[in-house]
VMD Tcl script that draws the C-alpha trace (Angstrom):
set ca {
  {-0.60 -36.24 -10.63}
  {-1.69 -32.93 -10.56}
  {-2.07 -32.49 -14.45}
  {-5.78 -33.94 -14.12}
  {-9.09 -31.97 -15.95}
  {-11.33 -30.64 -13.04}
  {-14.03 -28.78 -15.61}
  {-16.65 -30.65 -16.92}
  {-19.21 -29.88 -19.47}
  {-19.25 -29.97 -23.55}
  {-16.65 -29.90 -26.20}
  {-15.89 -25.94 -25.16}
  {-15.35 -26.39 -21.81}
  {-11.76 -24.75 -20.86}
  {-9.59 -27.31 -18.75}
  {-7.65 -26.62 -15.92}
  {-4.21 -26.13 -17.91}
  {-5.80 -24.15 -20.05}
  {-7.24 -22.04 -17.59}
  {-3.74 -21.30 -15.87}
  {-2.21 -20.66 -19.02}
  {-4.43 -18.13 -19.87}
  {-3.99 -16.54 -16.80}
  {-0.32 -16.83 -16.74}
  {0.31 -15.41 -20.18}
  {-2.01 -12.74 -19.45}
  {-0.40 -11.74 -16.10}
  {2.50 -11.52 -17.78}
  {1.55 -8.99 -20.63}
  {0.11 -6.87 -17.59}
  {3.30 -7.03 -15.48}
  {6.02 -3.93 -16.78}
  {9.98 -3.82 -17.06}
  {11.89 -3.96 -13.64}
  {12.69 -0.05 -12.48}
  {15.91 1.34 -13.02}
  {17.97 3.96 -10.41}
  {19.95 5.12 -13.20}
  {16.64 6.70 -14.62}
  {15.98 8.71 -11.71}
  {15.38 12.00 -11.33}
  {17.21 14.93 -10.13}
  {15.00 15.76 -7.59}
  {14.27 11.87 -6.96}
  {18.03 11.41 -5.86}
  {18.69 14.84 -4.38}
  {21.14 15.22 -1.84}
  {21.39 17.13 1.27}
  {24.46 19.73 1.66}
  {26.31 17.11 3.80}
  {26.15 15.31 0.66}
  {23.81 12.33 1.64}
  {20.84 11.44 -0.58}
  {17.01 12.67 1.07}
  {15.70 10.82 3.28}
  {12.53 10.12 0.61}
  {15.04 9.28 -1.22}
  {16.69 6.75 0.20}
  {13.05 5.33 0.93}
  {11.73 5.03 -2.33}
  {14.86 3.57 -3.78}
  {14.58 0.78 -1.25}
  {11.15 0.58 -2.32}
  {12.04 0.24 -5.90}
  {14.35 -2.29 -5.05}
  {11.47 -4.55 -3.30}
  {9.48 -4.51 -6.06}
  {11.81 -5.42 -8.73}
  {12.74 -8.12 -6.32}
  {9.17 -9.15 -6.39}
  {8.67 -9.17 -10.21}
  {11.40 -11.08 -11.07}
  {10.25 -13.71 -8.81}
  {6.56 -13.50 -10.13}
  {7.34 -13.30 -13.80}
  {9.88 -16.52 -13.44}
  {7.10 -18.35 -11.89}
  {4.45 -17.46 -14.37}
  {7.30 -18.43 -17.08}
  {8.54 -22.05 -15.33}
  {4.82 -22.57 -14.72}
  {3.38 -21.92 -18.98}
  {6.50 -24.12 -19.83}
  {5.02 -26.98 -17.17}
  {2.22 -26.87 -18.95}
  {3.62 -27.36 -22.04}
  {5.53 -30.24 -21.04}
  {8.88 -28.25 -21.30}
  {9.66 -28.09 -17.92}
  {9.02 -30.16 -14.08}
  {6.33 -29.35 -12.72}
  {7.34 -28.40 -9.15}
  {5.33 -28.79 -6.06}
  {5.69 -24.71 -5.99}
  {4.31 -24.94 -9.14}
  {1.83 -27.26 -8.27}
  {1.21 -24.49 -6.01}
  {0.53 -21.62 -8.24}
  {-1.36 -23.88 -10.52}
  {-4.07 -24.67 -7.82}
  {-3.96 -20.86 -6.77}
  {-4.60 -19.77 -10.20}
  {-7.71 -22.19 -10.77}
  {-9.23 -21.11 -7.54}
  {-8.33 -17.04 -8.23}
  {-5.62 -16.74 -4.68}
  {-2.54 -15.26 -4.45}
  {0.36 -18.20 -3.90}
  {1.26 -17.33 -0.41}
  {4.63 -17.21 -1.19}
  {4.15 -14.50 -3.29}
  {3.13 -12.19 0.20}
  {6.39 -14.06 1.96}
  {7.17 -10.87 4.41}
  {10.76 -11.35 2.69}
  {9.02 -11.13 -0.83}
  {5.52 -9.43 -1.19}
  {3.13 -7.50 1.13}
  {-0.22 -8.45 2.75}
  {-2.80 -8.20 1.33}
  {-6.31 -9.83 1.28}
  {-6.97 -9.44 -2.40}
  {-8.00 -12.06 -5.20}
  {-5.23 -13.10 -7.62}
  {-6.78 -11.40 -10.30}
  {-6.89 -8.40 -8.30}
  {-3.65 -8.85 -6.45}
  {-1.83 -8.13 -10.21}
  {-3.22 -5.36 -11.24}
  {-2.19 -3.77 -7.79}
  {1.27 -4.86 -8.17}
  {0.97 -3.60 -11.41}
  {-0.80 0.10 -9.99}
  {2.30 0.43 -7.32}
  {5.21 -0.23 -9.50}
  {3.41 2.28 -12.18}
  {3.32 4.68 -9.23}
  {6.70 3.98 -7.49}
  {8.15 4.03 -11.05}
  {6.77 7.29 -11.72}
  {7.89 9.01 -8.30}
  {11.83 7.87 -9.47}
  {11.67 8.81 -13.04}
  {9.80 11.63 -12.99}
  {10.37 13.11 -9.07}
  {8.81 13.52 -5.95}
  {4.64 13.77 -6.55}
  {2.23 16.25 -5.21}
  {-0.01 13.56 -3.22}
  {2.01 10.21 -2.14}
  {-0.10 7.03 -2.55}
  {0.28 5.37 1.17}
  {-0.83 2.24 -0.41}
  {1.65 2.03 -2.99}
  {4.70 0.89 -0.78}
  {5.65 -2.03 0.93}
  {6.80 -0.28 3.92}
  {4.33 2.91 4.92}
  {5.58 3.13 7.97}
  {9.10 3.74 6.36}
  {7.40 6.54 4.08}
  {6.39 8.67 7.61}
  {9.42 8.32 9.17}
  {11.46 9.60 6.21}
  {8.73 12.38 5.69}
  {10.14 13.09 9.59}
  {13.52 12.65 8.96}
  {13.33 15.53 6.23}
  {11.71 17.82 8.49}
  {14.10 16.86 11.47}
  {17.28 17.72 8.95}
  {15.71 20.92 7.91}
  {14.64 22.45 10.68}
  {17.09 21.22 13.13}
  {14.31 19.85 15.77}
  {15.46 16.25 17.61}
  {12.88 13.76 15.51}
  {12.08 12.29 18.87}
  {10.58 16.01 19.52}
  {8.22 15.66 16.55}
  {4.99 14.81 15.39}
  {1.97 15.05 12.90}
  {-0.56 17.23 12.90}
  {-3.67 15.73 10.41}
  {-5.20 17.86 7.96}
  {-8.01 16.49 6.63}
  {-8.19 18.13 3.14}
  {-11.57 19.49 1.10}
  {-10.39 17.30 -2.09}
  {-9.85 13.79 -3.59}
  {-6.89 12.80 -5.26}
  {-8.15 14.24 -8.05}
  {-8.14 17.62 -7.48}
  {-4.50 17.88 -6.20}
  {-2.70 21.06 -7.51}
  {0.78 21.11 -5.83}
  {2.73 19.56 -2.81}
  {2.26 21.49 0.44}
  {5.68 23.71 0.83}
  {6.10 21.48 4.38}
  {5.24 18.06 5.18}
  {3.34 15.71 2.53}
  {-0.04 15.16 1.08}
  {-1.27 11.38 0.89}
  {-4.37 9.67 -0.67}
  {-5.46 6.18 -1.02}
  {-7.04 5.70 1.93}
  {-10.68 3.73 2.90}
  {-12.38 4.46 5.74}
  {-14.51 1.39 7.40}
  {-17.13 2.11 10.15}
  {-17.78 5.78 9.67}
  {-16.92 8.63 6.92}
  {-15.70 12.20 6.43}
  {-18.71 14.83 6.43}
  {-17.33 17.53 4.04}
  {-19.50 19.61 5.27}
  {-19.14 19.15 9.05}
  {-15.79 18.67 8.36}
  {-15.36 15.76 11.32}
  {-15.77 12.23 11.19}
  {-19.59 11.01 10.98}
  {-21.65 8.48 11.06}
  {-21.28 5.77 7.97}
  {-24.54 5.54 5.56}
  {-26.87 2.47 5.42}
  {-25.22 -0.48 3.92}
  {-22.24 1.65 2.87}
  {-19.30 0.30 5.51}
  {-16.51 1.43 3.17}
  {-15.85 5.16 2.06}
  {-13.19 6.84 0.04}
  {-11.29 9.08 2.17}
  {-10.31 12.49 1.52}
  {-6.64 13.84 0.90}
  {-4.42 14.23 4.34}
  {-2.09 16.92 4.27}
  {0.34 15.77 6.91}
  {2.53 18.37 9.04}
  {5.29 17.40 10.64}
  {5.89 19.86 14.06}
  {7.41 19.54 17.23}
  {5.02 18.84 19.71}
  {5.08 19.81 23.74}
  {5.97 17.10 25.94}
  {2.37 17.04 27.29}
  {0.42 17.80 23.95}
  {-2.58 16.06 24.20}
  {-5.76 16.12 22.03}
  {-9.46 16.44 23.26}
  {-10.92 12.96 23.31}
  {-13.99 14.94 23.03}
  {-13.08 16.72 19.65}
  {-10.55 14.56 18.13}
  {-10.81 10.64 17.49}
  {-6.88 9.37 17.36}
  {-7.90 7.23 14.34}
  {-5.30 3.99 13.32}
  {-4.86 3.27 9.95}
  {-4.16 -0.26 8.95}
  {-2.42 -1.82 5.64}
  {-5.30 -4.10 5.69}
  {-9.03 -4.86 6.70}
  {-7.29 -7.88 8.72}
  {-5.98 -5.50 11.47}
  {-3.56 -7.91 12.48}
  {0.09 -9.04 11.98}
  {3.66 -9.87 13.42}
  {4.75 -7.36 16.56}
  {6.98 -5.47 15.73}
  {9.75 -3.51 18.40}
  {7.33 -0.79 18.96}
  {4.67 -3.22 19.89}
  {2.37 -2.38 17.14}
  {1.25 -5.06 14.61}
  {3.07 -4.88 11.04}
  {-0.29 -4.62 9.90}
  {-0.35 -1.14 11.43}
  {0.84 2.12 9.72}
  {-0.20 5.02 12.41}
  {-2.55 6.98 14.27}
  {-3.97 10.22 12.45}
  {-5.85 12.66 14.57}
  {-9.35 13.71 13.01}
  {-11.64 16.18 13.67}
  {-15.16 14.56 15.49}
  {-18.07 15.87 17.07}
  {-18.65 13.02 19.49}
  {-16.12 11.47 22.36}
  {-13.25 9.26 20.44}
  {-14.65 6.33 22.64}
  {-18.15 6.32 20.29}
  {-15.74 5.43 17.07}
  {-13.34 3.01 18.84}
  {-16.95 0.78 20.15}
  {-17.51 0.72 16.41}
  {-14.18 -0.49 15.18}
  {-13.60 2.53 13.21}
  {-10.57 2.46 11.43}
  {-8.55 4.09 7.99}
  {-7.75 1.14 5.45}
  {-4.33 1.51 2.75}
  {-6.91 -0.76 0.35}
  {-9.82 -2.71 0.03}
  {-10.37 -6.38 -0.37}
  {-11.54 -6.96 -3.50}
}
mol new
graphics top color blue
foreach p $ca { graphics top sphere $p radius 0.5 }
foreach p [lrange $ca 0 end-1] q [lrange $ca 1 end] { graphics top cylinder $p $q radius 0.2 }
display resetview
């Protein structure tokens, strides 16, 4: 039976339910209401003059959607598991589950189920108050309208985010979205010190970069310092334009940089061949040949580990 004390020690020594109650009840006073569409904004739900919602739009509804699929599961499981523990309810071998997870500070894997959660290489404790940091930003976004710098960690789907960014631009302009492209703009700013959206295009933040940093300064990508494998990364201003059939960077000036949901690098294939784990590539500015940054595994994170 699973209900067995694993801590040892004096009179004050916590047991295992006690432990996962604790946890539970607290990950449940952390975790908000489930979004609503009905409170979103004008400019959240705006539609185009054919009469169909924006692509962003459409996007972060869907997104919305995931994640009040999500917390309905989580905060049912957190509920059926405090009332196991109390003797009020079976306790399940999904409970069972959890329990373990929450005495050993994981995520229960069915909680990052591709049909539930996201990936995501976090500690439990850690893993909530993300969840808790997207919702509060996807929430945001629908009640309150489009931001000036979109968190590309935030959603379950990033690669869903760019091509709706594309889609916009496509509809606007007219240009086959086939035609079109990014071109990276590595901004002089953090998050922080974002004053409005760029008038085409969209500004994200959010990012990590492992194996190298930005030089402000220089303005390229440059060599990491001592001991410090993981930076903060500027603001990207991203500009969607048609590009020539036979555009290609300089290798020599430009390092075609991936950027990854997670330090893992890996996942299912998807139909374009990529890994899920795999948002895009984002062409920065470098003094050296691409080739130098690729030997080192130099890559743009959506989060950390920890």
């Amino acid at each position: 039976m699973l209900m067995q004390p694993r801590v040892s020690g004096g009179k004050s020594a916590a047991t295992p339910e006690q432990i996962a109650d604790r946890k539970a009840n607290a990950f449940l006073e952390m975790l908000p209401d489930v979004m609503s569409w009905n409170e979103a904004h004008p400019e959240t739900r705006k539609e185009t003059r054919e009469g169909v919602m924006i692509s962003l739009g459409v996007f972060v509804k869907q997104e919305m959607e995931r994640f009040n699929k999500l917390l309905r599961e989580v905060k049912k499981n957190l509920n059926s598991l405090i009332n196991a523990i109390k003797g009020t309810e079976v306790m399940s071998s999904k409970l069972e589950d959890i329990f373990n997870c929450f005495l050993n500070n994981k995520v229960p894997g069915f909680w990052m189920d591709t049909n539930l959660g996201f990936p995501s290489l976090k500690p439990l404790s850690s893993w909530v108050q993300d969840l808790v940091d997207r919702i509060t930003f996807v929430g945001s976004w629908v009640r309150e309208g489009p931001p000036n710098t979109f968190w590309v960690a935030a959603f379950f789907f990033p690669q869903g985010f760019m091509t709706a960014t594309m889609q916009s631009y496509a509809r606007a302009t007219g240009k086959p979205i086939d035609t079109l492209g990014f071109k990276t703009h590595v901004q002089a700013f953090m998050v922080e010190e974002v004053e409005e959206a760029p008038e085409v295009g969209v500004n994200i933040h959010g990012m990590f970069m492992q194996g190298a940093k930005w030089d402000f300064k220089k303005k390229s990508v440059e060599d990491s310092d001592p001991k410090v494998p993981l930076v903060d990364f500027p603001v990207i201003w991203l500009e969607p334009m048609e590009m020539e059939a036979d555009f290609q960077l300089s290798p020599s000036e430009n390092f075609e940089c991936p950027l990854y949901k997670t330090s893992a690098r890996k996942g299912e294939l998807s139909t374009t061949g990529h890994s899920t784990n795999f948002v895009l590539m984002l062409n920065l500015p470098s003094k050296v040949h691409q080739d130098y940054w690729i030997r080192r595994g130099t890559a743009l994170l959506c989060m950390t580990d920890n």
